[in-house]
C-alpha positions as CSV (number, residue, x, y, z in Angstrom):
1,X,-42.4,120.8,-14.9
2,X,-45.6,122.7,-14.4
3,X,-46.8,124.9,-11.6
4,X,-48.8,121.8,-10.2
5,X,-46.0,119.4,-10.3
6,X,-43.7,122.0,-9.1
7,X,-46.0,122.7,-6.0
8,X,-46.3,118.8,-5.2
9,X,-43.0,118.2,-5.2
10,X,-42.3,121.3,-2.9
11,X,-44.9,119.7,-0.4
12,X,-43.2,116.3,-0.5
13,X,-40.4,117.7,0.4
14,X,-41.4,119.7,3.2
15,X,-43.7,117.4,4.4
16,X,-40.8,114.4,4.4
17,X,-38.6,116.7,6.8
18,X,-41.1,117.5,9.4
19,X,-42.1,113.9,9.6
20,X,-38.8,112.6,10.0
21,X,-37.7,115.5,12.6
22,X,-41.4,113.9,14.4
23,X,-40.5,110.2,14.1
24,X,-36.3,109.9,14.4
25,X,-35.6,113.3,16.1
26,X,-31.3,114.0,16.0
27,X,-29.8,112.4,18.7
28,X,-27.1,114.2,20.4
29,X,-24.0,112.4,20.2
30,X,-22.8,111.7,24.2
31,X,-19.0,111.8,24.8
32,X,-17.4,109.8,27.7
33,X,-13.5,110.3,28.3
34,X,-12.2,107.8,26.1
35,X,-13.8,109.9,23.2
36,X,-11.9,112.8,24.0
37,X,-10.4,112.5,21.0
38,X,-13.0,114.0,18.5
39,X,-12.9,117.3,17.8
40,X,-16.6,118.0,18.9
41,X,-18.0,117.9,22.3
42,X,-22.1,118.5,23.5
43,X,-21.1,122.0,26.0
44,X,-23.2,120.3,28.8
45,X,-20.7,117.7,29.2
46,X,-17.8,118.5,31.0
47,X,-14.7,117.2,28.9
48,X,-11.1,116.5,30.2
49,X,-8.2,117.5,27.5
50,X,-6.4,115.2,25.2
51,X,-3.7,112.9,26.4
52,X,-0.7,114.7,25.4
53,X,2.7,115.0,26.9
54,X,1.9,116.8,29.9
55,X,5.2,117.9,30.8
56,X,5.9,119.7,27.2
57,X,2.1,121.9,27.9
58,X,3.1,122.7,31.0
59,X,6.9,124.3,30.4
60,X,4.7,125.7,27.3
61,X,5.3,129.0,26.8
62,X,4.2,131.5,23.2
63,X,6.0,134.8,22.1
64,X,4.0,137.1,19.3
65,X,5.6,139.3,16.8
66,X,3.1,140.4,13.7
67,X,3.0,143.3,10.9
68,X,0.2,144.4,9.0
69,X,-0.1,141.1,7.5
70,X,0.9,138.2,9.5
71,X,0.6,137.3,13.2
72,X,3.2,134.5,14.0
73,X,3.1,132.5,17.0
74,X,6.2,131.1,18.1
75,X,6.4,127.8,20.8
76,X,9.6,127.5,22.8
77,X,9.4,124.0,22.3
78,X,11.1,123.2,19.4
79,X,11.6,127.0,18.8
80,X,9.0,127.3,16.2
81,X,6.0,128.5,14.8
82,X,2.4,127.0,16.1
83,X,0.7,129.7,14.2
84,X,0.5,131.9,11.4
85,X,-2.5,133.9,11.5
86,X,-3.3,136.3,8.6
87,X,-5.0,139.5,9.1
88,X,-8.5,139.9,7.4
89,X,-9.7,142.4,5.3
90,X,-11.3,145.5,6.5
91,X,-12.0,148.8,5.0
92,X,-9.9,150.9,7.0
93,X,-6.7,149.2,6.2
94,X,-7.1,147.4,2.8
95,X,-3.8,145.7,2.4
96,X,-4.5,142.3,3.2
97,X,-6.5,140.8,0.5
98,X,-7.4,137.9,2.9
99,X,-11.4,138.0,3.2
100,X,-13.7,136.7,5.8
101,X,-15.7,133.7,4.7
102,X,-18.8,132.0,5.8
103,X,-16.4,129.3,7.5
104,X,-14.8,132.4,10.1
105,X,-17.8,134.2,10.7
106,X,-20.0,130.7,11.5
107,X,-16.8,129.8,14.2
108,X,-16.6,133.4,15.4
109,X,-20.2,133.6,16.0
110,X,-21.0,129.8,17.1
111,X,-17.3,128.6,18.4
112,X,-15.7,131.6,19.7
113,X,-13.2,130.0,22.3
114,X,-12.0,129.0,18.6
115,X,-11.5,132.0,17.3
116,X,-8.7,133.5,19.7
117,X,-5.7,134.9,17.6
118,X,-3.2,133.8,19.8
119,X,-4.8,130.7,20.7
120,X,-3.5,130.7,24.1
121,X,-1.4,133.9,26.5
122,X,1.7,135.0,24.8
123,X,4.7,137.1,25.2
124,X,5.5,140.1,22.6
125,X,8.3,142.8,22.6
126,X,8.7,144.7,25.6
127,X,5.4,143.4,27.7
128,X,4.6,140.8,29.3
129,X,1.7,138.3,29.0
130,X,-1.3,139.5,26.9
131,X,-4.9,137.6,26.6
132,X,-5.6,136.5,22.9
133,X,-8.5,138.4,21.3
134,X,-11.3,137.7,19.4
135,X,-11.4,137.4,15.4
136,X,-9.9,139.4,12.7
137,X,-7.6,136.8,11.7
138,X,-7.4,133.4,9.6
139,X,-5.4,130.8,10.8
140,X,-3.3,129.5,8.4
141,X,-2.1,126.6,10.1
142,X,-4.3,123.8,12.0
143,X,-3.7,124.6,15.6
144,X,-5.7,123.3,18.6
145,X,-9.6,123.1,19.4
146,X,-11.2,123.8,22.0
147,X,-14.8,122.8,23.6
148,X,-17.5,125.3,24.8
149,X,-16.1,125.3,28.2
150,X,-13.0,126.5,26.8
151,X,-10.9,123.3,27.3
152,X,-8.6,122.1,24.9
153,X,-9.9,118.6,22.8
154,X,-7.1,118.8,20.0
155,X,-3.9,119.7,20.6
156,X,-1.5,120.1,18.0
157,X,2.1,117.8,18.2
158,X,4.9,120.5,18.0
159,X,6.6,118.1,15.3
160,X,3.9,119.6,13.0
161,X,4.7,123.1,13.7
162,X,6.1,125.1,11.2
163,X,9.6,125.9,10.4
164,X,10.5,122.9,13.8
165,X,13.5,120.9,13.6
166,X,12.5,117.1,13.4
167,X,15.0,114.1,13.5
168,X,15.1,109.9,14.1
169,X,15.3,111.3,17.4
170,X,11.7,111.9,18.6
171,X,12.6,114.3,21.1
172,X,14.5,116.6,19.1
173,X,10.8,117.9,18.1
174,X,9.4,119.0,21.4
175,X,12.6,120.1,23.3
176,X,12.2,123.1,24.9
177,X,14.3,126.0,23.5
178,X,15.6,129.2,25.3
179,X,14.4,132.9,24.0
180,X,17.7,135.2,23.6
181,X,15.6,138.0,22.1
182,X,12.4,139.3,20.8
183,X,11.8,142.6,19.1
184,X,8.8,144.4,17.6
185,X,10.0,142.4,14.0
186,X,12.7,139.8,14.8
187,X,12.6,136.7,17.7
188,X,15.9,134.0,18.5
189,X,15.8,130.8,20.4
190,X,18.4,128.6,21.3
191,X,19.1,124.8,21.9
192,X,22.1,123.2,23.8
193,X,22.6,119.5,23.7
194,X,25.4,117.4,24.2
195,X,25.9,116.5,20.5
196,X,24.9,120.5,19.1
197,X,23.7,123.8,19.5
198,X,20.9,124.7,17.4
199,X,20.2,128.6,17.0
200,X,17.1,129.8,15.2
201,X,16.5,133.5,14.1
202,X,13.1,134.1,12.4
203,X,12.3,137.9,11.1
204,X,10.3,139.4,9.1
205,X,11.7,141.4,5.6
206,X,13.0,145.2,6.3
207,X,9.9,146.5,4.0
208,X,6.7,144.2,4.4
209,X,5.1,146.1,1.7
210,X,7.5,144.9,-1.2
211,X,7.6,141.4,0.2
212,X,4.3,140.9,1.9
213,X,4.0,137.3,3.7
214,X,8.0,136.6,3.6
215,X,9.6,135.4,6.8
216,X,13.4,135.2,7.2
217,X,14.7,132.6,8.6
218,X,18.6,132.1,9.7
219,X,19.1,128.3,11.2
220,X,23.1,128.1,13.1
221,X,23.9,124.4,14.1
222,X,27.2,124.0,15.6
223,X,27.6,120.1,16.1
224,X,26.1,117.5,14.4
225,X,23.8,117.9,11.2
226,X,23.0,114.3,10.7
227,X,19.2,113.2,9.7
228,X,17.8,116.7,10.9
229,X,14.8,118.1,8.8
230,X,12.9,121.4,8.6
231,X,9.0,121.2,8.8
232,X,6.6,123.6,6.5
233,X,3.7,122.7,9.1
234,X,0.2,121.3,8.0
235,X,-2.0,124.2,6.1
236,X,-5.8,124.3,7.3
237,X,-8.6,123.0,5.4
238,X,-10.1,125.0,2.5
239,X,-13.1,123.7,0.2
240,X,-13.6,124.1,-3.5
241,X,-16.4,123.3,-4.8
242,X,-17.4,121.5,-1.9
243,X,-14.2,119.3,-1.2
244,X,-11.0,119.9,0.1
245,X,-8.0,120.8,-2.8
246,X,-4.5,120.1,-1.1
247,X,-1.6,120.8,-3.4
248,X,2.4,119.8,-3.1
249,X,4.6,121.7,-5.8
250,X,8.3,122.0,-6.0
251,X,10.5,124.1,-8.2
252,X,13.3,122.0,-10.2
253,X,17.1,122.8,-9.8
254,X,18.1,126.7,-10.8
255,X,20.6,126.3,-13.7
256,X,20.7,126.9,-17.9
257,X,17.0,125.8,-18.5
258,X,14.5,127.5,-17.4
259,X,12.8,126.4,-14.0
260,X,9.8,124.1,-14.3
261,X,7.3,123.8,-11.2
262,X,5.7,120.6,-10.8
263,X,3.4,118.8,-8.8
264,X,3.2,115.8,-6.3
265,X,1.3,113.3,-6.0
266,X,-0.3,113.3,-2.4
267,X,1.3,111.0,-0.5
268,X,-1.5,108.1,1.1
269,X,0.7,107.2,3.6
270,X,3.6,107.4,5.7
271,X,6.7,109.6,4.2
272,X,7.5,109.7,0.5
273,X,10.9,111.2,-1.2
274,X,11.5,113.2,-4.0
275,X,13.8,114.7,-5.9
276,X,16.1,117.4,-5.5
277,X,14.1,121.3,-5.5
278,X,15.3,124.1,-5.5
279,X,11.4,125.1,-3.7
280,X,8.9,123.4,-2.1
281,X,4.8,124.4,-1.7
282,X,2.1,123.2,0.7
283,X,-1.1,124.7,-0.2
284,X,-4.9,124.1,0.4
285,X,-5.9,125.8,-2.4
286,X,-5.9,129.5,-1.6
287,X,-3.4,130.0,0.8
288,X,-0.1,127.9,1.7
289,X,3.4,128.3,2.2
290,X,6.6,128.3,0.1
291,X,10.0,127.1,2.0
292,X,12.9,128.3,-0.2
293,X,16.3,127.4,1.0
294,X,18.4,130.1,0.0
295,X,22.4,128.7,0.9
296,X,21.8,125.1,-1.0
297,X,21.1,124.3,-4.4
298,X,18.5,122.4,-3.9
299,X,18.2,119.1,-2.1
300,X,15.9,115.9,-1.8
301,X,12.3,116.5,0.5
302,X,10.0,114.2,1.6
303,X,6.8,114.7,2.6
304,X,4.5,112.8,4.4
305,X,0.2,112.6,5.3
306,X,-1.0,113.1,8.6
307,X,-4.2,111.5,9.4
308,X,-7.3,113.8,9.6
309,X,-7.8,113.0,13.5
310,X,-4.0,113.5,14.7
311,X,-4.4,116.9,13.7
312,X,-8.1,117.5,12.8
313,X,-9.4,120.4,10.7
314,X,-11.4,123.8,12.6
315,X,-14.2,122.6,9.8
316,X,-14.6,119.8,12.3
317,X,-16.3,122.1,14.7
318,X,-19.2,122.4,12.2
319,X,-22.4,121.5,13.0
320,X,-21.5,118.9,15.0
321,X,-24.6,116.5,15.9
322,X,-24.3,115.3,11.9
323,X,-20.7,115.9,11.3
324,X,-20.6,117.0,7.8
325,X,-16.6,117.4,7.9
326,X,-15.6,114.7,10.0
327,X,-12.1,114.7,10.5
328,X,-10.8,111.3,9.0
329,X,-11.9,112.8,5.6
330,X,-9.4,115.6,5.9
331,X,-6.0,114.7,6.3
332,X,-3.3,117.1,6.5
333,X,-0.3,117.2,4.7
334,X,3.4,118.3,5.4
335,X,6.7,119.0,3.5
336,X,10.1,118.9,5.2
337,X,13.5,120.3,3.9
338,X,17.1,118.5,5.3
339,X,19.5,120.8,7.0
340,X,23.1,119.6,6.1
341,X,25.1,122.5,6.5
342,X,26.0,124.8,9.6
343,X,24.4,128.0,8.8
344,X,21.4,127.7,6.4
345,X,19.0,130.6,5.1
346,X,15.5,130.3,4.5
347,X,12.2,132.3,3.3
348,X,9.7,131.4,4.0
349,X,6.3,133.0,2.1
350,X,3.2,132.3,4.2
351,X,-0.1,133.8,2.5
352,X,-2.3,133.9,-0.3
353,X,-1.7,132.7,-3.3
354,X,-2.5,135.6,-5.0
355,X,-1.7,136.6,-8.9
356,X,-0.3,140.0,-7.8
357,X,1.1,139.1,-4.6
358,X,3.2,136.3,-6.0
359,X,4.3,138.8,-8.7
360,X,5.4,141.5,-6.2
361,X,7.5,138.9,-4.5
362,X,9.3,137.8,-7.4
363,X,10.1,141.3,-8.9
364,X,11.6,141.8,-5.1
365,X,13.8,139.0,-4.9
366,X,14.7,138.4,-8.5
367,X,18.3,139.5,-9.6
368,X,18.5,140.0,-13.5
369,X,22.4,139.9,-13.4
370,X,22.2,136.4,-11.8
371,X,19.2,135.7,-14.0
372,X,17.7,134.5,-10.9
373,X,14.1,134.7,-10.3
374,X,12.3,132.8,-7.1
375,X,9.1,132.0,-9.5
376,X,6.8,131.8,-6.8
377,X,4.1,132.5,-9.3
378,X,5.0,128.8,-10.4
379,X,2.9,127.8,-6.8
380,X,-0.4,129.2,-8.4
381,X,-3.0,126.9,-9.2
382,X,-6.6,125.9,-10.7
383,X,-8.2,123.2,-9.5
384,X,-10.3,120.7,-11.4
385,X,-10.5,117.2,-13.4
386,X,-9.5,118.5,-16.5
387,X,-6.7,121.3,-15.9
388,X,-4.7,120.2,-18.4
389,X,-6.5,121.0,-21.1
390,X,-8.3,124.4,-18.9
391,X,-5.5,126.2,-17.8
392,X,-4.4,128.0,-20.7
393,X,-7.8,129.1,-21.6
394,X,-8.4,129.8,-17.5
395,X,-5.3,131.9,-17.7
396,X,-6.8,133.9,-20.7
397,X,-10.0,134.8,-19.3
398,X,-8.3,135.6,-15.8
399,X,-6.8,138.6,-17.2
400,X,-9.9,139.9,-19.2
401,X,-11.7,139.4,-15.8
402,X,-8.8,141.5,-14.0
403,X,-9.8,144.2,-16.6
404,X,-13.4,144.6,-16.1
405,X,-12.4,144.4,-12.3
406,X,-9.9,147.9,-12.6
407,X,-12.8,149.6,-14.4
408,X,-16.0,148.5,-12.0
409,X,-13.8,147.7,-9.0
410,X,-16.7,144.7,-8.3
411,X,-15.7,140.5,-8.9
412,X,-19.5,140.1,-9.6
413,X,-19.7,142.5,-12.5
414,X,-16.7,141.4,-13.5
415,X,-17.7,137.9,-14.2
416,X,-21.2,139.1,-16.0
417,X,-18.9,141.3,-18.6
418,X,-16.6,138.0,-18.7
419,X,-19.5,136.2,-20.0
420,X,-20.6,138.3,-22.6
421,X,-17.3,139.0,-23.8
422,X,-16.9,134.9,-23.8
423,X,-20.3,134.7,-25.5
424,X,-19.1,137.1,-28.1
425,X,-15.9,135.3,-28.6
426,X,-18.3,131.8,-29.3
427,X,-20.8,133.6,-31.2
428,X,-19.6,132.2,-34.6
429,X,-19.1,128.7,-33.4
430,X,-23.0,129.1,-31.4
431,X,-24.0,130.3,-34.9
432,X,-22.3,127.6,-37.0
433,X,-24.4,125.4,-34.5
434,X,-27.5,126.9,-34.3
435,X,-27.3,126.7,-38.9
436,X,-26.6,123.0,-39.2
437,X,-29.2,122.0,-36.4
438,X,-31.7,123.8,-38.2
439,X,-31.0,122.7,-41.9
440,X,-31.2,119.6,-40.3
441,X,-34.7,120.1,-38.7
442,X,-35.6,121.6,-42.7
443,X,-34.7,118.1,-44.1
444,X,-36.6,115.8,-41.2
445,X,-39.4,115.5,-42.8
446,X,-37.4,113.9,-45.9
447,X,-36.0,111.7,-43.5
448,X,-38.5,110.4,-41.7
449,X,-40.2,109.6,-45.7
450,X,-37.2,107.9,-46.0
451,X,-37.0,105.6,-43.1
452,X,-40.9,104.9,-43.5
453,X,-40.1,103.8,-47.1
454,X,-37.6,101.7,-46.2
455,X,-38.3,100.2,-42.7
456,X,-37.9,96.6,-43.4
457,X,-34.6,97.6,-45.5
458,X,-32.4,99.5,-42.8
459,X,-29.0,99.5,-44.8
460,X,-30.9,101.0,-47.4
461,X,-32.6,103.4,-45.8
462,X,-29.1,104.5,-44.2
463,X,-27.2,105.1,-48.1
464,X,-30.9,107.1,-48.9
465,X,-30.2,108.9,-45.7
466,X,-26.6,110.0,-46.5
467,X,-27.5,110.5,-50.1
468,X,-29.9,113.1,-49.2
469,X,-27.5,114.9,-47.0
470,X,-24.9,115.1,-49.6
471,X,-27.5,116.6,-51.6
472,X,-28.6,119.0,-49.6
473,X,-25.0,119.7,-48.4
474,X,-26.0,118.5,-44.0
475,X,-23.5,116.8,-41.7
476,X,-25.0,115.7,-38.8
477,X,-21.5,115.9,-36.9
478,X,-21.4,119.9,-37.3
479,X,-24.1,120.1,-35.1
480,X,-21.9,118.9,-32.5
481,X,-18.2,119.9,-33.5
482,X,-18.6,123.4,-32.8
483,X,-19.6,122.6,-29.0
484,X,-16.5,120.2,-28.7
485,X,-14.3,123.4,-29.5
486,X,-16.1,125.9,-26.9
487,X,-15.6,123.1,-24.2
488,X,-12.5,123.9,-22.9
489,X,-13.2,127.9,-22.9
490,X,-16.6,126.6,-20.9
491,X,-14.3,124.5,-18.4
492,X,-11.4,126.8,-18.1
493,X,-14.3,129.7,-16.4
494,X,-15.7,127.0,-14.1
495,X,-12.1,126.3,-13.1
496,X,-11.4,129.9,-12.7
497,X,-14.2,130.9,-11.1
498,X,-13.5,128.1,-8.3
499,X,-10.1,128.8,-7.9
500,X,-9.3,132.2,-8.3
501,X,-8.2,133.4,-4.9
502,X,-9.3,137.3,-5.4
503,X,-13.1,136.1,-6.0
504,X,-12.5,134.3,-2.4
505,X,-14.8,136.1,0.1
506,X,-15.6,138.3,-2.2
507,X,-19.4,139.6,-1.9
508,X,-22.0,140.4,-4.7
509,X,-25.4,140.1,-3.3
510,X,-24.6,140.8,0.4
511,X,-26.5,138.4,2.1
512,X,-27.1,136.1,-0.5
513,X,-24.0,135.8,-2.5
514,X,-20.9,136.4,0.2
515,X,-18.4,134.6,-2.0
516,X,-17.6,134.0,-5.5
517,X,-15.8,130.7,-4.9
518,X,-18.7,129.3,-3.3
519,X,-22.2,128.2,-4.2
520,X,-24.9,131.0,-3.1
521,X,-26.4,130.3,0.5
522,X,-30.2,131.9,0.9
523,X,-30.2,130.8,3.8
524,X,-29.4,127.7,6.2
525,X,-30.6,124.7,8.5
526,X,-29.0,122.5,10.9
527,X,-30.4,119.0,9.8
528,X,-29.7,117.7,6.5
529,X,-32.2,117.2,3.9
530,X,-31.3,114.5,1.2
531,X,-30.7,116.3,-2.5
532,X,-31.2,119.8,-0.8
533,X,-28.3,119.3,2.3
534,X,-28.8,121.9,4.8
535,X,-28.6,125.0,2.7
536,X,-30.9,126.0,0.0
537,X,-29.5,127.5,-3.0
538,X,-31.7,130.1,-5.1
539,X,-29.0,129.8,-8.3
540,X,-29.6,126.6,-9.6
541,X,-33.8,127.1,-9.4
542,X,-33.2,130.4,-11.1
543,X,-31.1,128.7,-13.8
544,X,-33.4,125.7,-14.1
545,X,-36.3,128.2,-15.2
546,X,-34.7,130.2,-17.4
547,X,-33.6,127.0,-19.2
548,X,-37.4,125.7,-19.1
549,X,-38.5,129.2,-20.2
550,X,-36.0,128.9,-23.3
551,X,-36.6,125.5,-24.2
552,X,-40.6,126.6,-24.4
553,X,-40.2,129.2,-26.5
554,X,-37.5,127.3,-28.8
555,X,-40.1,124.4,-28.9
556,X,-43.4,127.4,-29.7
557,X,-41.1,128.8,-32.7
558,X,-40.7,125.4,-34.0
559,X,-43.9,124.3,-34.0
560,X,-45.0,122.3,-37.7
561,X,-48.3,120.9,-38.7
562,X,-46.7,117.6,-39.2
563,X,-47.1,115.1,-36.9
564,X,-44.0,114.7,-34.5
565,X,-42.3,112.1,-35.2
566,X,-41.1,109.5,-32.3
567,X,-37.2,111.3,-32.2
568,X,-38.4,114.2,-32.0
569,X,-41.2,113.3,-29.2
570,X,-37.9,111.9,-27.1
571,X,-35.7,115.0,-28.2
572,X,-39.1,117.6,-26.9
573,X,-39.1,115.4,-23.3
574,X,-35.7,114.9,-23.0
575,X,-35.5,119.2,-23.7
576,X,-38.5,119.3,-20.8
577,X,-36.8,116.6,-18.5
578,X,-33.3,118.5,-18.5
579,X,-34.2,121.9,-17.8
580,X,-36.4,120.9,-15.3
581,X,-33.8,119.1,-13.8
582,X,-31.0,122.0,-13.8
């Protein structure tokens, strides 16, 4: 593309957005009360709350108890936790690896009745009610949304908070328990019933920094145990590469051969059943939790899909007169454990899933003289179509990119010296490449003589054709071979580059490039452009240049005083087309 085309097109494309903000300007969507329900509302319009069970809001009350990593919200009804709120990275106190990403700091700045950590007044040790402040938190758990007036539009069922007790009984979930205690690291509620008493004690480990993210948990039922079930909760959204990555893992039985971690299929609909686990995993990606039932050997879960606008997604919030995450698109997902004896033990990890912090946790809990590990490395994952074949080679390069990152302390750099070293590693397949496609550009000439000879005879042209390259000692498919064998290095550092937690947040170019995991934002616009969105991305026109700028110069150095023949006209425009394109 030259500088004229290049200019025309950047006209067009201008010129196409102004005229259609002149002839169909955005219409603001107008909410009456029987629209309540969606997740965005215009702040002149004055919107009433969701229908919800009015009694259970009212006799609503939230108790706070939080270490350097975790803020954990618990509801009185149903004795469990509506949040989990992770602390975010800041210089002073660098312990939580948990980064801000354009998603917090576009609802802190443009939504920020939606970024109170509590969401609502709470209760903690020794004081009495406190107002919820502002940022430095991510919410690990969907939890209600409010409008700009500050009044609730999505309320979150307690049945989908975490660690609640759920039953055939639809009640069980949003009775209202009684608080016996709170301390600075420790909370218990208690539930009396005609049938059972149901006693929960959450608290966190006795030293946070050898177990980061863990959560006791000691569940006492005296009574009946029948068809009762322990929630993980329903992680928020989080986007790679553009779309939302929900993951459900379990850990097969603990006995003589060796623990295997695999996945479930998400379920469409309704509950679904499994087998016994010894663990089970809800994760969006990055972040998630692990329930680990500590007194059983493992028992059958289910888990079930809850529709994107029961419980919809913060994302929601977004830009709201075009909706790019509407909430029907995001559906949540939860993972529930049965409780069959009287006294049952639980930890619970809620955090990131994080190569070191996972590791940490294991070496903590593991018990060599049992030969017991937890493997809660096993919940780690990369994301992608083809992570079968990736993940070994995605593993690989992960820990040559943790070594760059000890010695330059910086994810970008990190990644450029990944490269290289990858190029290196490919150099002699590149070069075993590069060789057979240019003894095959010696011998065109002789080729093309040969299928101008023999035209009208195409069979024989073909044995002429192979005949000269068994001659000359050519195979056309070792032009190719040595690119089949790179692939899966080349797709195992896209998948590792998208997935890898530590690069999450993590900034480069501040200002430009904020976060590794996530294409590079220039800057930003509210309506969308078709092809472009509403962000414009420098990247892939830098890229596209270079590409252009190489395939010029590869196409000057080749340059013969023979005419071109007509493959290698379509092989010089199809070079021209694609690095255009890129």
């Amino acid at each position: 593309m030259n500088k004229r085309s290049f200019l025309f097109v950047l006209i067009l494309t201008v010129g196409f957005f102004f005229l259609n903000q002149w002839l169909f300007p955005p219409k603001k969507p107008s909410i009456t009360p029987t629209e309540t329900q969606r997740v965005y509302v215009e702040p002149v319009i004055e919107a009433k709350p969701i229908a919800i069970d009015a009694l259970n809001q009212q006799q609503q009350q939230f108790f706070v108890i939080e270490n350097a990593y975790q803020q954990l919200v618990f509801s009185n009804i149903g004795g469990a936790i509506s949040e989990i709120n992770l602390a975010l990275y800041n210089k002073k106190d660098s312990q939580t690896p948990v980064r801000p990403i354009a998603f917090d700091r576009i609802i802190e700045k443009d939504f920020p009745q939606n970024s109170h950590f509590p969401a609502f007044p709470y209760e903690a040790a020794g004081e009495k009610t406190h107002k919820p402040a502002t940022g430095g938190y991510y919410p690990l758990l969907r939890r209600t949304l409010f409008n700009a007036q500050d009044v609730p539009i999505s309320f979150v069922d307690p049945k989908f908070y975490a660690l609640n007790i759920v039953s055939s009984d639809t009640n069980l979930a949003t009775q209202p328990y009684r608080l016996k205690k709170i301390e600075k690291d420790l909370i218990e509620f208690e539930l009396v019933q005609p049938n059972r008493r149901i006693t929960k004690v959450f608290s966190f480990s006795k030293d946070p920094s050898l177990s980061p993210y863990c959560i006791e948990v000691t569940i006492k039922i005296d009574g009946d145990t029948r068809g009762l079930w322990l929630t993980t909760g329903v992680p928020e959204v989080e986007l790679i590469s553009g779309n939302a990555a929900p993951t459900l893992k379990y850990r097969m039985l603990r006995g003589s051969q060796k623990a295997q971690v695999e996945q479930l299929s998400l379920p469409k609909n309704g509950t679904m059943n499994a087998i016994p686990a010894d663990w089970v995993c809800n994760s969006n990606g990055f972040l998630g939790l692990i329930l680990d039932p500590l007194t059983t050997d493992g028992s059958s879960f289910r888990a079930q899909m809850v529709p994107g606008m029961q419980i919809p997604t913060r994302l929601s919030l977004i830009n709201p007169e075009y909706q790019p995450y509407p909430p029907e698109k995001y559906p949540g997902y939860e993972m529930q454990i049965p409780l069959h004896e009287q006294t049952s033990h639980f930890r619970l990890y809620a955090g990131p899933f994080e190569d070191d912090l996972l590791n940490k946790v294991d070496q903590t809990y593991a018990n060599p003289a049992k030969g017991y590990n937890p493997g809660y490395i096993g919940a780690l994952s990369f994301h992608g179509w083809f992570t079968f074949i990736s993940e070994p080679f995605a593993k690989f390069l992960f820990l040559v990119m943790k070594f760059f990152y000890k010695m330059t302390s910086s994810w970008g750099i990190s990644i450029i010296l990944l490269t290289l070293v990858l190029r290196i590693m490919l150099y002699p397949l590149n070069a075993w490449s590069i060789n057979s496609s240019l003894k095959m550009s010696q011998i065109a000439p002789q080729v093309t003589a040969i299928q101008e000879k023999y035209k009208k005879d195409p069979k024989r042209a073909q044995m002429e054709v192979m005949s000269l390259y068994r001659e000359k000692g050519v195979n056309p498919l070792m032009g190719c071979f040595p690119l089949l064998i790179q692939l899966p290095f080349l797709i195992g550092m896209f998948d590792l580059l998208k997935s890898t937690f530590e690069l999450r947040g993590a900034s480069f170019i501040p200002g430009w490039i904020d976060n590794l995991t996530a294409p590079d934002v220039l800057f930003s616009w509210s309506y969308p452009i078709p092809f472009f969105g509403s962000s414009f991305h420098l990247l892939p026109f830098l890229l596209g240049f270079i590409m252009w700028v190489q395939q010029r110069f590869t196409s000057m150095n080749t340059k013969t005083t023979a005419p071109l023949t007509d493959q290698q006209k379509q092989q010089k425009m199809m070079g021209n087309i694609m690095s255009s394109k890129s």
